[in-house]
N, C-alpha and C positions, 0 to 999 in steps of 0.2 A: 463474354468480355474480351475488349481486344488485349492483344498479345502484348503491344506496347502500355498500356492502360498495367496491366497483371504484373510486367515486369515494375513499373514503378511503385506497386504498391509494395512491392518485397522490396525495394530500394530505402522508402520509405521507413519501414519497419526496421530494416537494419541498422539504419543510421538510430531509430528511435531506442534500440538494445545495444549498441557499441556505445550510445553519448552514456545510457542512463543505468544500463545490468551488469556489462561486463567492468566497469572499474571499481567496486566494491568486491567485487571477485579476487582481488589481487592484494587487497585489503589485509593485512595482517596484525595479528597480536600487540608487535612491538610498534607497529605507527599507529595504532590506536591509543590518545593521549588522554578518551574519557572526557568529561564534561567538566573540565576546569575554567576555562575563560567563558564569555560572552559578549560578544565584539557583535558588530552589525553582521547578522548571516546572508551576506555577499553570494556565496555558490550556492544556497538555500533559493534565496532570488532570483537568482538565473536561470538554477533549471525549474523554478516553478512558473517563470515569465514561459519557458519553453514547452510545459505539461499543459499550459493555457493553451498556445497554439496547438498542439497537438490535440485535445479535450474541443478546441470548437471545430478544427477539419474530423475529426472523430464524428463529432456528433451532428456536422453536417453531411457528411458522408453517409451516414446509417441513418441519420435520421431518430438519435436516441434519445429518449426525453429527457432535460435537463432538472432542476430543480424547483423552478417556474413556472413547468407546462404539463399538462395535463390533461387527457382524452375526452375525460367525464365534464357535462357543462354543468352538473351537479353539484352546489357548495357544498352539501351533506356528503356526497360521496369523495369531493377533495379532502375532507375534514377524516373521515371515515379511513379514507386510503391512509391521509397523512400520520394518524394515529396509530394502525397497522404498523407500516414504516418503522415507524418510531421505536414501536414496541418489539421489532425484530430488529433494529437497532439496536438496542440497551439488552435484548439476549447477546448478539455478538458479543458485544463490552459486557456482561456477564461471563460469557464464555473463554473472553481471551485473560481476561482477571484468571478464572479460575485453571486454567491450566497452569499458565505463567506461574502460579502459585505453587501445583503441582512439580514444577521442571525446576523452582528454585527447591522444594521438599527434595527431590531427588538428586540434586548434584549435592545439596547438603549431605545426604546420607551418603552417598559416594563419596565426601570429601572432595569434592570438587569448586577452587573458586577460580576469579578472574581478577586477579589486581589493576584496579583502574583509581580515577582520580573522578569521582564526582564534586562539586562545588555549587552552593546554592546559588543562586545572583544575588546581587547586595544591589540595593538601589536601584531610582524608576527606570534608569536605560539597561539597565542590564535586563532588571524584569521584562522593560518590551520586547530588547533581543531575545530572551529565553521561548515568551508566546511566540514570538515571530517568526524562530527558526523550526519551532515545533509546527506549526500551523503551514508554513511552508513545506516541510518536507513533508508533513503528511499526506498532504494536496499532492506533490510529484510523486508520491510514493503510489498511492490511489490510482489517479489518473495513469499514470503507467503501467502499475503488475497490477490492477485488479480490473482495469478498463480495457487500453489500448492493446497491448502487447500479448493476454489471452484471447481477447475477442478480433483479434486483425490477424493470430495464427491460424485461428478457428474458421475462417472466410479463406484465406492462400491454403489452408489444409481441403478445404471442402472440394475448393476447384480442382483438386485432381485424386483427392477419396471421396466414397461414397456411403464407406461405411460408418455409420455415428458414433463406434465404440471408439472407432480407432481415430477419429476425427478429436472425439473428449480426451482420448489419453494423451495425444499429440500437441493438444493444442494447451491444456490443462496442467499435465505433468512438466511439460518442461520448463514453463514459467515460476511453476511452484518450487522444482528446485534452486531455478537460479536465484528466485527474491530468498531464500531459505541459507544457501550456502554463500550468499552476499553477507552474511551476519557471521560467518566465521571466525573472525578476529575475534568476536566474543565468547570462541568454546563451544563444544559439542550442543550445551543445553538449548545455546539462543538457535543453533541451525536448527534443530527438534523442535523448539517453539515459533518459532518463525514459519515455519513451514504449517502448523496448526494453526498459524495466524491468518496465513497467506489463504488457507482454506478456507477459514470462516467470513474471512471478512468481502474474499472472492464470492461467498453464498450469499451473504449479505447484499453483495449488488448487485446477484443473478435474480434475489426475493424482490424489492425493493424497486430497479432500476434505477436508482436513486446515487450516484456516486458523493456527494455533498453528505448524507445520513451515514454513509460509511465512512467520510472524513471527520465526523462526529465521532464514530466510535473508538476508530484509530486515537485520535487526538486525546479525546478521554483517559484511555488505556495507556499511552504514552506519558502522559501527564501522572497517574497514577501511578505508574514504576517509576518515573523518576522521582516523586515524593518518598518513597518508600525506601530508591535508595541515598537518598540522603540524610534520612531518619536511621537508616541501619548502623 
């Protein structure tokens, strides 16, 4: 690979962790306002207009398969694969239910909470905003810490290690903590859940290939906490 070709691709990347990891980093407690309004999700937009671009040079670049395309000219074995999928799909979202569950059981028993403001949406615009921002951020959420930003350290890491341990901890551990510790403002238990999140649903697109099935699962799981907490 040429020299100038290498350095741009770390150019690249940086710019794609300075727009989209590091400002929830800085995120804290008291400017988190919780899920009171629902207004058109404007920055929800933006940067999911922006995980598009980055999701099609991604997957022109590598060459990753999309959610349309497929090796096998086999309809039984598209059908086959797609059902597989599926089915290690809805374990994720099995999995992130049940821990999240777990990590709400334990700050209870710690006596641990987080004062925020949840609010249902009233009415059909509020309702589209509420899908809309959720469906959107889960899309930039995916596409960035579970697509781009492990598997484009994991290539800039390889070019100059050789070893695979050291290439998966490198490329692996430090995305997980940053999507992990971006959830801060919500207290110890969301970094600890976030980071089991970040895990399974990273496995889910390493099983699968499949980035759209793991925006399924997110989305699901997302939707599912926030009914719950506005039932609480």
């Amino acid at each position: 690979m040429k020299l100038h070709h290498f350095f741009a691709e770390i150019a690249i990347f940086l710019c794609v962790f300075f727009i989209f990891a590091l400002p929830p980093l800085f995120v804290s407690e008291t400017d988190f306002t919780g899920f009171s309004t629902w207004a058109f999700p404007i920055n929800e937009l933006f940067f999911a207009v922006l995980s598009l671009f980055i999701f099609i040079y991604f997957e022109r670049k590598t060459k990753v398969q999309c959610f349309f395309s497929n090796n096998s000219n086999s309809v039984e074995n598209k059908k086959l694969r797609f059902c597989v999928n599926l089915g290690k799909t809805l374990i994720t979202f099995g999995f992130l239910c049940c821990f999240s569950a777990f990590m709400e059981f334990l700050a209870y028993t710690m006596h641990y909470s987080l004062a925020s403001t949840v609010i249902a949406p009233k009415g059909f615009f509020e309702y589209f905003c509420f899908f809309l921002k959720f469906m959107l951020a889960v899309f930039y959420e995916e596409v960035v810490f579970r697509l781009y930003l492990p598997e484009e350290l994991k290539y800039l890491v390889s070019k100059k290690v050789l070893n695979k341990k050291i290439i998966f901890v490198f490329s692996e551990l430090p995305i997980a903590l940053v999507f992990a510790f971006a959830h801060r403002y919500l207290g110890w238990p969301a970094i600890v859940n976030a980071f089991a999140a970040h895990v399974a649903l990273r496995m889910c697109y390493k099983k699968t290939g499949n980035i759209f099935l793991v925006c399924i699962s997110h989305f699901l799981y997302n939707l599912l906490t926030f009914l719950f907490l506005v039932l609480n």
